[in-house]
C-alpha positions as CSV (number, residue, x, y, z in Angstrom):
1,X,17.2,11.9,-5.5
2,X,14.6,9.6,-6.7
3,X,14.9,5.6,-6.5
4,X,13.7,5.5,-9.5
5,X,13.6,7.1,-13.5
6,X,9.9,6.8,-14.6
7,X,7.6,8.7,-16.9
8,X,4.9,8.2,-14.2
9,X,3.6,10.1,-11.8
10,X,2.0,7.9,-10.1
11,X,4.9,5.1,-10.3
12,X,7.4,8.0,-8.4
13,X,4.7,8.2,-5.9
14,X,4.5,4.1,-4.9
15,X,8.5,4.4,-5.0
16,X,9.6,7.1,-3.2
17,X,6.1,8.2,-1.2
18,X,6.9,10.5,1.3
19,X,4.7,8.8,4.2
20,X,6.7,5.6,4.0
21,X,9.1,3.5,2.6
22,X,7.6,0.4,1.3
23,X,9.0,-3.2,0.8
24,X,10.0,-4.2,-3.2
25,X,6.8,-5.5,-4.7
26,X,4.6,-5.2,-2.0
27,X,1.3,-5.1,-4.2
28,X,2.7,-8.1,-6.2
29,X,2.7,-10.7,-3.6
30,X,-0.1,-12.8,-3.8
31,X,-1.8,-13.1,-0.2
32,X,-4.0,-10.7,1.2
33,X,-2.4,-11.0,4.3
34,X,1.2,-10.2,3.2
35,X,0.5,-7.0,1.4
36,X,-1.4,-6.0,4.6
37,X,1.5,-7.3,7.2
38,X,4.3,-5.4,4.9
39,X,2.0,-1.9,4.7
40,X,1.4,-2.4,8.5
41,X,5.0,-2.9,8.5
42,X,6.6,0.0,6.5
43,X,3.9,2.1,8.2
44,X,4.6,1.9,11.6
45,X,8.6,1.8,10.9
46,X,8.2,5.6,9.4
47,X,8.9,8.8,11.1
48,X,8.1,11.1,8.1
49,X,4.4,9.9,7.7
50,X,2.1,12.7,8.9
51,X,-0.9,10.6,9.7
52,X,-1.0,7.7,11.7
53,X,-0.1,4.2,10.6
54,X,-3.6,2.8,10.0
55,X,-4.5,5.8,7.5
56,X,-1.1,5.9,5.6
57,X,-1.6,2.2,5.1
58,X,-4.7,2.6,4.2
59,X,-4.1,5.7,2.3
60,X,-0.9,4.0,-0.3
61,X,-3.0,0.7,-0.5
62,X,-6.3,3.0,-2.2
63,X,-4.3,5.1,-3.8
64,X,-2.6,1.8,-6.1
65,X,-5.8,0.2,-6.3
66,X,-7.3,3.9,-7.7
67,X,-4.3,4.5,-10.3
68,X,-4.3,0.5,-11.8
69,X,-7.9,1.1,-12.3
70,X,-8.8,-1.1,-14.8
71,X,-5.8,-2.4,-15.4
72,X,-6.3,-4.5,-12.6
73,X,-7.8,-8.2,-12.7
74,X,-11.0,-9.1,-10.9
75,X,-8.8,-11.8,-8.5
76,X,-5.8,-9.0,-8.0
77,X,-8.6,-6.3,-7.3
78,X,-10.1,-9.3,-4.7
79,X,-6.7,-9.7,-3.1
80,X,-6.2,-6.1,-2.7
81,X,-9.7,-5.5,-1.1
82,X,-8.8,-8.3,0.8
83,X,-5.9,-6.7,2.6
84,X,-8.1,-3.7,3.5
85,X,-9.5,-6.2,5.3
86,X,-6.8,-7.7,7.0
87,X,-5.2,-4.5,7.8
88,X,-8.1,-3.3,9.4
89,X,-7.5,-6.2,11.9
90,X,-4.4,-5.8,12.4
91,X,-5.3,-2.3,13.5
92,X,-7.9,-3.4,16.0
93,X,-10.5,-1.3,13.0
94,X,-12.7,-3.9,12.5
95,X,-16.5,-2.5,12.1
């Protein structure tokens, strides 16, 4: 049963993904590094994800940034480009 009532799509699919449980307003928090340690987190802690840790963290933090579109501001969209970033060292991905 879903967390969650919302006319969304895309809101059910943050809430209640499938490849991982994620933390209560993990895309809110202000530092780049945060969002990254909490995906890093609530990726390695699943056991329904399908893909490894890296790309489902990956994966629900491009999918967000994809569905808020423009909705989201130039220093959010920063932030969250930023914790790519940081998640890709804290997979040892660095290029």
């Amino acid at each position: 049963m879903p967390k969650t009532k919302s006319k969304k799509w895309s809101q059910r699919v943050t809430d209640n993904s499938d490849a991982m449980d994620l933390e209560k307003d993990v895309f809110k928090q202000g530092s780049a590094k945060k969002i990254a340690d909490s995906l890093k987190r609530s990726a390695e802690d699943s056991h329904r994800r399908k893909a490894g840790a890296f790309q489902s963290a990956m994966s629900m933090l491009n999918f967000y940034i994809n569905r808020a579109g423009t909705q989201l501001s130039k220093s959010k969209r920063g932030t969250l480009e930023k914790a790519k970033e940081e998640l890709r060292k804290d997979f040892g991905r660095e290029p």
